[in-house]
mmCIF file as gemmi writes it, N, C-alpha and C atoms, coordinates in Angstrom:
data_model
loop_
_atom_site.group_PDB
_atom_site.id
_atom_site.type_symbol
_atom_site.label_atom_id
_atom_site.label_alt_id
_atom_site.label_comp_id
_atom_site.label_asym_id
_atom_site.label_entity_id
_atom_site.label_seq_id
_atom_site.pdbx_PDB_ins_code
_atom_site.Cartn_x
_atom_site.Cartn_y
_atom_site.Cartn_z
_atom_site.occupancy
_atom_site.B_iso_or_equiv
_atom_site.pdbx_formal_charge
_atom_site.auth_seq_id
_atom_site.auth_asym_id
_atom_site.pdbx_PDB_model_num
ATOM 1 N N . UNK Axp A 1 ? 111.896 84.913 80.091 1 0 ? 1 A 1
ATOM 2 C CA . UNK Axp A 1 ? 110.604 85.514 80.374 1 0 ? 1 A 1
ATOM 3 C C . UNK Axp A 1 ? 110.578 86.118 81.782 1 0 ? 1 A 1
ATOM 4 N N . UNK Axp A 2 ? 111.263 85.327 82.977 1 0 ? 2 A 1
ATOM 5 C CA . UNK Axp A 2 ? 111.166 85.915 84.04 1 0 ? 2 A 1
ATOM 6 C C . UNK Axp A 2 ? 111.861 87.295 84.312 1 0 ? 2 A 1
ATOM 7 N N . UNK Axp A 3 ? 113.296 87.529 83.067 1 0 ? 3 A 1
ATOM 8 C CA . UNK Axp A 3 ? 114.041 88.538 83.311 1 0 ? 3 A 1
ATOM 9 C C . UNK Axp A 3 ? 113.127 89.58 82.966 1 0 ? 3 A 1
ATOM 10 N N . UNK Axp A 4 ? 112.772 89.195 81.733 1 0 ? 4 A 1
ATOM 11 C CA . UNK Axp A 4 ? 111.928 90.665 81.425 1 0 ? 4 A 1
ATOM 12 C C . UNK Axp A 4 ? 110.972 91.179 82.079 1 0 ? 4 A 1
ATOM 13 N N . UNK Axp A 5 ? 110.535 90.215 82.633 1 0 ? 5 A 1
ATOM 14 C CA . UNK Axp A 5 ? 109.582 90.865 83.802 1 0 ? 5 A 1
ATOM 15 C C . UNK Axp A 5 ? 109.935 91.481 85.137 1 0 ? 5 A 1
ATOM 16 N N . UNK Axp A 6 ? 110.926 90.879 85.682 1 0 ? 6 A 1
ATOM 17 C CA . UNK Axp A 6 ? 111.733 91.557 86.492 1 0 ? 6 A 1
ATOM 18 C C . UNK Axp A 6 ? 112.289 93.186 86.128 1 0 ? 6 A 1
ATOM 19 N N . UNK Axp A 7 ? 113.116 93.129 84.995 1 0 ? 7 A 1
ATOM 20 C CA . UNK Axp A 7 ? 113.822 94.146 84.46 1 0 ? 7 A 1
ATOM 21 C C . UNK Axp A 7 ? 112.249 95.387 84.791 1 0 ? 7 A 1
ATOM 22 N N . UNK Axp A 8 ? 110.827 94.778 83.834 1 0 ? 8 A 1
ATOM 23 C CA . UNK Axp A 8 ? 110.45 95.604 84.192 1 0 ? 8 A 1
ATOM 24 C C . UNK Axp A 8 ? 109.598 96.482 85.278 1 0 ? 8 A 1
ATOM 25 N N . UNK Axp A 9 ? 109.709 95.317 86.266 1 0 ? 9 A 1
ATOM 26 C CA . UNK Axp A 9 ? 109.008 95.224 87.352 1 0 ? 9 A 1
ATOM 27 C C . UNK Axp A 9 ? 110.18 96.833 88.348 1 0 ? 9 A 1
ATOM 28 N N . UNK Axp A 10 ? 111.513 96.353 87.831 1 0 ? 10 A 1
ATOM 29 C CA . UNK Axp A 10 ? 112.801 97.394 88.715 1 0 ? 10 A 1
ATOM 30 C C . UNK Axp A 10 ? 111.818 98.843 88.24 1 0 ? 10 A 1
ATOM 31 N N . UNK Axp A 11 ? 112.047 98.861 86.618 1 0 ? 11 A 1
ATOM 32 C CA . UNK Axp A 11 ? 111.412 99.985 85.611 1 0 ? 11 A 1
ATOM 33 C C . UNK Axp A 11 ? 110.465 100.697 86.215 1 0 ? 11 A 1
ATOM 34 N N . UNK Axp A 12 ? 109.751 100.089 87.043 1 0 ? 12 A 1
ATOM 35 C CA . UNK Axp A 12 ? 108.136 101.008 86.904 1 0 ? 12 A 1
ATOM 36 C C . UNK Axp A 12 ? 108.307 101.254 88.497 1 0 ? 12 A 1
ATOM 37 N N . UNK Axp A 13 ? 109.109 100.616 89.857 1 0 ? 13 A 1
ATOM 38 C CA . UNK Axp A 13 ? 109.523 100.685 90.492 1 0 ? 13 A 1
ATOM 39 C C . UNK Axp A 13 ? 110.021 101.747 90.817 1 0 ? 13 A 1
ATOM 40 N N . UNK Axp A 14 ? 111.272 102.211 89.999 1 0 ? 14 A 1
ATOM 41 C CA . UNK Axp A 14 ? 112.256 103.384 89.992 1 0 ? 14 A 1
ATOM 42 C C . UNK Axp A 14 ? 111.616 104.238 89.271 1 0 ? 14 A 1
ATOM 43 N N . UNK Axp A 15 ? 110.494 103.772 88.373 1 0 ? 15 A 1
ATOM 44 C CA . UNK Axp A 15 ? 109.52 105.398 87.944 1 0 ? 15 A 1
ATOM 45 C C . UNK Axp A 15 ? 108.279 105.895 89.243 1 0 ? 15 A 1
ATOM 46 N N . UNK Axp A 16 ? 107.848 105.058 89.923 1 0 ? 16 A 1
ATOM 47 C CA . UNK Axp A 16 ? 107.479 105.318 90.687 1 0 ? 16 A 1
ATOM 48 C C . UNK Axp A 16 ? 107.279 106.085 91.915 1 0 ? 16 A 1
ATOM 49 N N . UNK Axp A 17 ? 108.929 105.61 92.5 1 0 ? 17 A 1
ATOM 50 C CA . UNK Axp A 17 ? 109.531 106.722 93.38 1 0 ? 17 A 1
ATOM 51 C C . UNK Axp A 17 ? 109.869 107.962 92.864 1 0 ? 17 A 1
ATOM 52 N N . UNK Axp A 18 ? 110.335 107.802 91.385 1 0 ? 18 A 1
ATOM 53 C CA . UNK Axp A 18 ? 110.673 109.115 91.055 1 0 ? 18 A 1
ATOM 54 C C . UNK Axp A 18 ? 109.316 110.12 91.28 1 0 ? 18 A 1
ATOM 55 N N . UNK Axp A 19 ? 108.172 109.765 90.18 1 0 ? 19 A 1
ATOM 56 C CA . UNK Axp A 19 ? 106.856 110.651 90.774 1 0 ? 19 A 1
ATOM 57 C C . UNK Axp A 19 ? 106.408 110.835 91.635 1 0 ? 19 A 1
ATOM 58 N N . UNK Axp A 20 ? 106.664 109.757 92.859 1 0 ? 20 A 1
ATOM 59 C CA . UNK Axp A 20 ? 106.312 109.905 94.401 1 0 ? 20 A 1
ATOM 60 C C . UNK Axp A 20 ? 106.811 111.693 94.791 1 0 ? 20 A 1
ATOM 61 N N . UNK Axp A 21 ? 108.064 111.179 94.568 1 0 ? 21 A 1
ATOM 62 C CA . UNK Axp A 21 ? 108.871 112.506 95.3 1 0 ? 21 A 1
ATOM 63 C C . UNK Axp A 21 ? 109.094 113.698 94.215 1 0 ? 21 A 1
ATOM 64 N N . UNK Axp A 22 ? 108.594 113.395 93.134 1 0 ? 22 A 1
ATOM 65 C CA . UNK Axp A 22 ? 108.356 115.1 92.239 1 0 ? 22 A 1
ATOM 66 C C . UNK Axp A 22 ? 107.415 115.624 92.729 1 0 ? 22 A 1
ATOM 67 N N . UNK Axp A 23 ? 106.217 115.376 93.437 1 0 ? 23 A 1
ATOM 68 C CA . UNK Axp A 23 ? 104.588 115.969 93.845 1 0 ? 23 A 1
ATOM 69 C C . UNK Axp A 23 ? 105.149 116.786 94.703 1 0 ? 23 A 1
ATOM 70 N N . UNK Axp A 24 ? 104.608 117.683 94.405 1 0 ? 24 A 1
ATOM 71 C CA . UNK Axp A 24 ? 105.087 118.532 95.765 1 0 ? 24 A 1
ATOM 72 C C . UNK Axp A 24 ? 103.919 118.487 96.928 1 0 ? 24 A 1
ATOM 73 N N . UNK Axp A 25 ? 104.256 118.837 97.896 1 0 ? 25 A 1
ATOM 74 C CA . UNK Axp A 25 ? 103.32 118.404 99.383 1 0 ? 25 A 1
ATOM 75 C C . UNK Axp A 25 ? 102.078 118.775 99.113 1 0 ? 25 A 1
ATOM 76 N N . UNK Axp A 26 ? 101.467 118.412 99.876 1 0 ? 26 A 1
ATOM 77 C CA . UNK Axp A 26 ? 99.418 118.913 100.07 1 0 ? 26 A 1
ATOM 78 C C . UNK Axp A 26 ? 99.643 119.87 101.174 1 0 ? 26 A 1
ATOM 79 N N . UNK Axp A 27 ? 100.769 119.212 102.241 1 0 ? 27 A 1
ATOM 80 C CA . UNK Axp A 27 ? 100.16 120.19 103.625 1 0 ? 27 A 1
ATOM 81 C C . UNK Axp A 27 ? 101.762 120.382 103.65 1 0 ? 27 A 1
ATOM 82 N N . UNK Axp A 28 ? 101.963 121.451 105.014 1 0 ? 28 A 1
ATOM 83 C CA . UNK Axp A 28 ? 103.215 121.923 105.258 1 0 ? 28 A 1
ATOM 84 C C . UNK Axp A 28 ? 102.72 121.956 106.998 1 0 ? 28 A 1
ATOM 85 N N . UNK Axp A 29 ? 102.785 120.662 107.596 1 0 ? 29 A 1
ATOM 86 C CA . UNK Axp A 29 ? 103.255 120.7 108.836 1 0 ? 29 A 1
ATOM 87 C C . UNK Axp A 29 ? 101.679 120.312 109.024 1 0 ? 29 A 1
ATOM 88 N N . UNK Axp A 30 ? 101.894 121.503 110.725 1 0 ? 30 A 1
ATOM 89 C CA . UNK Axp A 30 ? 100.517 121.738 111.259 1 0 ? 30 A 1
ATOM 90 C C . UNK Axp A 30 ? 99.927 122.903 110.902 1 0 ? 30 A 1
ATOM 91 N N . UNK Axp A 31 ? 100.215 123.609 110.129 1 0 ? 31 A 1
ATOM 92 C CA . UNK Axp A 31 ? 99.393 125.004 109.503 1 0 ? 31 A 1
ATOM 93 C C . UNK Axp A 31 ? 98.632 124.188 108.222 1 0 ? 31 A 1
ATOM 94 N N . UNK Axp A 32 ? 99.151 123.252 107.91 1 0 ? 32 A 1
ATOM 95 C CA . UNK Axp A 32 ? 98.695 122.538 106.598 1 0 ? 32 A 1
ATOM 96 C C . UNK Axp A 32 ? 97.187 121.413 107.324 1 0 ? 32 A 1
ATOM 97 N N . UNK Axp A 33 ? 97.361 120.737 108.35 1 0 ? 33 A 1
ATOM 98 C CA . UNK Axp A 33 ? 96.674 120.216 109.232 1 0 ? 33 A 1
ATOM 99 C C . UNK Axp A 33 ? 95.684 120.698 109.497 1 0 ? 33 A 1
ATOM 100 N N . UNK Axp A 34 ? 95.571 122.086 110.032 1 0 ? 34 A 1
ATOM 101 C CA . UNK Axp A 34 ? 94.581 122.704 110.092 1 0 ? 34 A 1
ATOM 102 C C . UNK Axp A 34 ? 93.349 123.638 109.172 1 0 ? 34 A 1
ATOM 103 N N . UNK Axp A 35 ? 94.667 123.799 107.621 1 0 ? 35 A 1
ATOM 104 C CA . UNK Axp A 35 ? 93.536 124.467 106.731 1 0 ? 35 A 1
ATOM 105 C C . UNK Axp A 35 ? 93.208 123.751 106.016 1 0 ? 35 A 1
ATOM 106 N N . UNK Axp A 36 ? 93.823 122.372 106.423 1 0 ? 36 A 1
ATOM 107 C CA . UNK Axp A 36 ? 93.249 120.996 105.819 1 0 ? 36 A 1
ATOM 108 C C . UNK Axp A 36 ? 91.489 120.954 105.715 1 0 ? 36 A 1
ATOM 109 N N . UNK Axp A 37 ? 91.451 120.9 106.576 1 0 ? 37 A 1
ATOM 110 C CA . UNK Axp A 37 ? 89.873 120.6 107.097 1 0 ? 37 A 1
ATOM 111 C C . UNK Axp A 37 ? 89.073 121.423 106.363 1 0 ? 37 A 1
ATOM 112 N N . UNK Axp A 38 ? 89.089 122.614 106.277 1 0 ? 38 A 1
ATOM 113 C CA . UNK Axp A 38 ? 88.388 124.077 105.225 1 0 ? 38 A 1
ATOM 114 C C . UNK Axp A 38 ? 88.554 123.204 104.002 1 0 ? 38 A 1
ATOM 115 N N . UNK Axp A 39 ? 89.505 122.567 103.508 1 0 ? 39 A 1
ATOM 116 C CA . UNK Axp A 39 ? 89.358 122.471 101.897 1 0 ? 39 A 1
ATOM 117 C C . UNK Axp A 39 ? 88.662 121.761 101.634 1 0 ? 39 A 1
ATOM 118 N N . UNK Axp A 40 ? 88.522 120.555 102.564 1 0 ? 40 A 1
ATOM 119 C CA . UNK Axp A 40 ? 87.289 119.488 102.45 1 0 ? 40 A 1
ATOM 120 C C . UNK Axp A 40 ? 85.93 119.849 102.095 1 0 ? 40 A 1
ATOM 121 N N . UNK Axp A 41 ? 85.943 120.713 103.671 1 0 ? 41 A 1
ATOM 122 C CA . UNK Axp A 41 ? 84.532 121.41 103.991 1 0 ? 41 A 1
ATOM 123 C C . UNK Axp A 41 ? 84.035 122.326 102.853 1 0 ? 41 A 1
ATOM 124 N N . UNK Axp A 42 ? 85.039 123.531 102.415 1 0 ? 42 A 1
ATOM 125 C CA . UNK Axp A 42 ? 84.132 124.414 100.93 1 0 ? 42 A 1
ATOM 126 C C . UNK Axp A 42 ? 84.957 124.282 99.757 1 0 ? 42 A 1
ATOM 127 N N . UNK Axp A 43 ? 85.795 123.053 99.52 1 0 ? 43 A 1
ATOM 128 C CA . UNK Axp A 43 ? 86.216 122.099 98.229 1 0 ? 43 A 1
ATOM 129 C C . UNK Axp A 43 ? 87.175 123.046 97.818 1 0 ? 43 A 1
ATOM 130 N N . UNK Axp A 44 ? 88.455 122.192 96.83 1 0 ? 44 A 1
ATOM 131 C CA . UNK Axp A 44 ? 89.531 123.022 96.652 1 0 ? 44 A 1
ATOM 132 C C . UNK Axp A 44 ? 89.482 122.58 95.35 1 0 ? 44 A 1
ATOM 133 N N . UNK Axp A 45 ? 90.195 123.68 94.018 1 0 ? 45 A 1
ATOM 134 C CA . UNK Axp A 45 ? 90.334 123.126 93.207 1 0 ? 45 A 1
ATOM 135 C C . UNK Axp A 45 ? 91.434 121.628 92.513 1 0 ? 45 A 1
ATOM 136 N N . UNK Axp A 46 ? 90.936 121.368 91.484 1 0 ? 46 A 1
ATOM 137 C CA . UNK Axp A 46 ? 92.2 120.576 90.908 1 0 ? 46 A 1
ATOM 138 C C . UNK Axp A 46 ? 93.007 120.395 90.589 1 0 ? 46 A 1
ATOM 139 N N . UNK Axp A 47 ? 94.749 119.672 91.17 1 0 ? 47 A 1
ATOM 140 C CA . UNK Axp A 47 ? 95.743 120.349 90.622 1 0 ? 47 A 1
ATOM 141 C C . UNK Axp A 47 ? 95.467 120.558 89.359 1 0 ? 47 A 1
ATOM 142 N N . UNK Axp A 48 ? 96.351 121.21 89.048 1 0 ? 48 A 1
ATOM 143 C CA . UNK Axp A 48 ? 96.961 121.862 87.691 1 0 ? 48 A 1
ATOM 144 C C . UNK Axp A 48 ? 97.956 120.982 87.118 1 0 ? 48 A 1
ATOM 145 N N . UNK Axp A 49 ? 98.017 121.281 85.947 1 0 ? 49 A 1
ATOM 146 C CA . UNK Axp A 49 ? 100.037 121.459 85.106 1 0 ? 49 A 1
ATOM 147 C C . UNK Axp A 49 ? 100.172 120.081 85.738 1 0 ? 49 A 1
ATOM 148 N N . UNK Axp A 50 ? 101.354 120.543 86.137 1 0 ? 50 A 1
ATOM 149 C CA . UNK Axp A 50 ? 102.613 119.157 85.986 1 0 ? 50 A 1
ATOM 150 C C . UNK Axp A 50 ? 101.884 117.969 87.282 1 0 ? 50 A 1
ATOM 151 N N . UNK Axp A 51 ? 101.285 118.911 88.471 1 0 ? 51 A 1
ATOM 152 C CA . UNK Axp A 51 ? 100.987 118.244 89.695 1 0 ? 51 A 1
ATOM 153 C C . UNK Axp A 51 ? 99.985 116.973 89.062 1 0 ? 51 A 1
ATOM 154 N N . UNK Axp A 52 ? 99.087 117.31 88.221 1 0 ? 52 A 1
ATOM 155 C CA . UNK Axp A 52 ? 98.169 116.323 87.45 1 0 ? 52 A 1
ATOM 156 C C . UNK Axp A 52 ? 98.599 115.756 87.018 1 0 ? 52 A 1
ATOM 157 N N . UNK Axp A 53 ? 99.707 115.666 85.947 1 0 ? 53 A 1
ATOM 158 C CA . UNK Axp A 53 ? 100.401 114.498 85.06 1 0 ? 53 A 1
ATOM 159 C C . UNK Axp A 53 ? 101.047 113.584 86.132 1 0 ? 53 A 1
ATOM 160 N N . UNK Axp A 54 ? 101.69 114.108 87.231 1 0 ? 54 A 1
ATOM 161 C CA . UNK Axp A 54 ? 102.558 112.719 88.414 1 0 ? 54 A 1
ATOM 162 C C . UNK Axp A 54 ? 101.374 112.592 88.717 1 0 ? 54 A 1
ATOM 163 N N . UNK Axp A 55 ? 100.153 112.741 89.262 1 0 ? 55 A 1
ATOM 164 C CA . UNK Axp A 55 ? 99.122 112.03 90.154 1 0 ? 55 A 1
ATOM 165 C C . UNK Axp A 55 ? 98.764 111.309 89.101 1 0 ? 55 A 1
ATOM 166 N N . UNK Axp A 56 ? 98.793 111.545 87.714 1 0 ? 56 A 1
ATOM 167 C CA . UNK Axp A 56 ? 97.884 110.363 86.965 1 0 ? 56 A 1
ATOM 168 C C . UNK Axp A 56 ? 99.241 109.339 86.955 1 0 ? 56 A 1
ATOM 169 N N . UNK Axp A 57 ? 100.328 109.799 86.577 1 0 ? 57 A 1
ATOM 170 C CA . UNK Axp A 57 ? 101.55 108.913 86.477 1 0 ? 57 A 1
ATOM 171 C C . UNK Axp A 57 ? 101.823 107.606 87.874 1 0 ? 57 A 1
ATOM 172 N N . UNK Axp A 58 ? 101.516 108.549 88.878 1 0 ? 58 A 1
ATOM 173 C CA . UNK Axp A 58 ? 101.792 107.628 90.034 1 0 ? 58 A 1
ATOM 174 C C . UNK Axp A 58 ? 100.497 107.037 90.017 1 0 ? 58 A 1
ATOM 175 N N . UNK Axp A 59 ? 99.51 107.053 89.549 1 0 ? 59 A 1
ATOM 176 C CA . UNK Axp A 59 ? 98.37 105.751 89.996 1 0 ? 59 A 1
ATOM 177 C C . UNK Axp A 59 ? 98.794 104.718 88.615 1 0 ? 59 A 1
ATOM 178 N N . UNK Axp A 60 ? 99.093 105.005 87.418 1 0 ? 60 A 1
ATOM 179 C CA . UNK Axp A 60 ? 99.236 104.321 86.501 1 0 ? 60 A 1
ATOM 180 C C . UNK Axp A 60 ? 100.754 103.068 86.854 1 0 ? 60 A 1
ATOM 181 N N . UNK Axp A 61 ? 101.791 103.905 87.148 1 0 ? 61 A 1
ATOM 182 C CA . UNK Axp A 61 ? 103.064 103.322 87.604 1 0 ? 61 A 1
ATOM 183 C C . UNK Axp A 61 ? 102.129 102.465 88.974 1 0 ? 61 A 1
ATOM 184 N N . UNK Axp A 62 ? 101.683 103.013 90.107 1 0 ? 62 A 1
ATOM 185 C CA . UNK Axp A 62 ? 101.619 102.431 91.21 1 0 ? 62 A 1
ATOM 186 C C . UNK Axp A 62 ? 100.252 100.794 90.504 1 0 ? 62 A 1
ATOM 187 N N . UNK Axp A 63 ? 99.266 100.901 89.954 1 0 ? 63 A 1
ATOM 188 C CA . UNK Axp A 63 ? 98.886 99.559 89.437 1 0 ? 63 A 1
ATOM 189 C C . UNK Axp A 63 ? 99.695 98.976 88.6 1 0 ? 63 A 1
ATOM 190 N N . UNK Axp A 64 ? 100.718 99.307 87.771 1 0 ? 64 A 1
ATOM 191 C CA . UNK Axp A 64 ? 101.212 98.905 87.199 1 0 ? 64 A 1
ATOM 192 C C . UNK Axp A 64 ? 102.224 97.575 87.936 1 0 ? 64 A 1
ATOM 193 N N . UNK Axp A 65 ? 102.763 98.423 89.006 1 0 ? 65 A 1
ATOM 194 C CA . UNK Axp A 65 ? 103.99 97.921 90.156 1 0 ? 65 A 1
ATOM 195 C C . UNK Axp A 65 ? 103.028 96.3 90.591 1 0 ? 65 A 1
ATOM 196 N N . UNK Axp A 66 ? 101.828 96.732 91.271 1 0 ? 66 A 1
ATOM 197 C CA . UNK Axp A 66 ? 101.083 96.082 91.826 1 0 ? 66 A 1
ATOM 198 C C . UNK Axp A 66 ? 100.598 94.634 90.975 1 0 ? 66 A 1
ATOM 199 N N . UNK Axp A 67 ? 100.68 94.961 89.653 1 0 ? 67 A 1
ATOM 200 C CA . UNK Axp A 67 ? 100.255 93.926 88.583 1 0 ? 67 A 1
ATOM 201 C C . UNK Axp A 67 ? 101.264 93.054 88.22 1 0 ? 67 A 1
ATOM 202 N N . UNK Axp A 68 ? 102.543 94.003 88.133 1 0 ? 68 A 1
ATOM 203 C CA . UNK Axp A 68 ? 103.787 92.984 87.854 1 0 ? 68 A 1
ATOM 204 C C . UNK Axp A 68 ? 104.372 92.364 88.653 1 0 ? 68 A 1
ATOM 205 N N . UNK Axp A 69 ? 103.696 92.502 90.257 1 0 ? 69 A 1
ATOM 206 C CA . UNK Axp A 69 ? 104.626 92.062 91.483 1 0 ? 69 A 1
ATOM 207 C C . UNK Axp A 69 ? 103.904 90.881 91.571 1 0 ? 69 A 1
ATOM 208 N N . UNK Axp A 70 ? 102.678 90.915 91.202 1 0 ? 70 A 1
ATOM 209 C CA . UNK Axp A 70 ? 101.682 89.495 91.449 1 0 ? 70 A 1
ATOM 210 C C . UNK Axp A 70 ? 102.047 88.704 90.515 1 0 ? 70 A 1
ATOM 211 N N . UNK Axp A 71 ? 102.641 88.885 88.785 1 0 ? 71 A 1
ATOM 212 C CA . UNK Axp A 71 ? 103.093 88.305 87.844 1 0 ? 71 A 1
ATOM 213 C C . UNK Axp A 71 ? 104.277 87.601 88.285 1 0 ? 71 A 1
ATOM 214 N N . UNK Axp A 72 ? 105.647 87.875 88.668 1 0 ? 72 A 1
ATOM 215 C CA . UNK Axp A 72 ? 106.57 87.915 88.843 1 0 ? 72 A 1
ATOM 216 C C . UNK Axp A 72 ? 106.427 87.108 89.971 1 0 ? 72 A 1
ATOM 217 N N . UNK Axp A 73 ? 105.566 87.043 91.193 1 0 ? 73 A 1
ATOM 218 C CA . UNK Axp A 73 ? 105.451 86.1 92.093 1 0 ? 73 A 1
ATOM 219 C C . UNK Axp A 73 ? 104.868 84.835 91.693 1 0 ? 73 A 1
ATOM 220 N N . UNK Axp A 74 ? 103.959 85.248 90.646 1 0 ? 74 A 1
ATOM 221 C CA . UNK Axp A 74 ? 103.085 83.674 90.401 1 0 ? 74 A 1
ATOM 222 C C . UNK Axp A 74 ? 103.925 83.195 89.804 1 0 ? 74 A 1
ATOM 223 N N . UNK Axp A 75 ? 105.168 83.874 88.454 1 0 ? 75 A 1
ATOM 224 C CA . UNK Axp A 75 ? 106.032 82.655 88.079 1 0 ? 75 A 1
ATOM 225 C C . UNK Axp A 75 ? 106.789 82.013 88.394 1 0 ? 75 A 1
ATOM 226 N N . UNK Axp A 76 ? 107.302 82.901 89.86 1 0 ? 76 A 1
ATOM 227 C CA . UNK Axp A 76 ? 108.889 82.429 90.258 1 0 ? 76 A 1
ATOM 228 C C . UNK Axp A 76 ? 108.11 81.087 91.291 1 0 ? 76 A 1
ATOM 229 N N . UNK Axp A 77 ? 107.186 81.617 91.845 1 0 ? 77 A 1
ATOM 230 C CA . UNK Axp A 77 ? 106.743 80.297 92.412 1 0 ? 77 A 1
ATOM 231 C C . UNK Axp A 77 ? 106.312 79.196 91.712 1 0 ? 77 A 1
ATOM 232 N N . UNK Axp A 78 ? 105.57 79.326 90.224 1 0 ? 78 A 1
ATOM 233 C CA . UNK Axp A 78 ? 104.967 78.195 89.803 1 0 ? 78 A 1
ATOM 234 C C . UNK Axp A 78 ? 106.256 77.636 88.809 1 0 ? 78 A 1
């Protein structure tokens, strides 16, 4: 029981980073810094396409990570 949870604790881990680093950036430096602030102020639209599927992917993977790390700790300790 503990392997499988482990195994999939690595799983959602290594899917994780992967969607981390498919997103492509919000800002590019300090030119990004600065027209930062405008998008706030008169609102930008929503990604699109693929950028939407990793942002939903990485919050789903990232609670996911978060749920199995607390699992995986409560058993190895108890």
């Amino acid at each position: 029981m503990v392997l499988f949870f482990k195994i999939l604790l690595v799983i959602f881990s290594l899917g994780l980073i992967i969607a981390v680093l498919l997103q492509s950036g919000k800002n590019a430096g300090l030119s990004g810094a600065i027209t930062g602030g405008a998008e706030h102020l008169f609102g930008k639209q929503k990604a699109r396409g693929m950028d939407a599927i990793l942002e939903k992917a990485t919050i789903v993977l990232a609670v996911g990570f978060i749920l199995l790390s607390l699992i995986v700790a409560y058993i190895v300790k108890g």
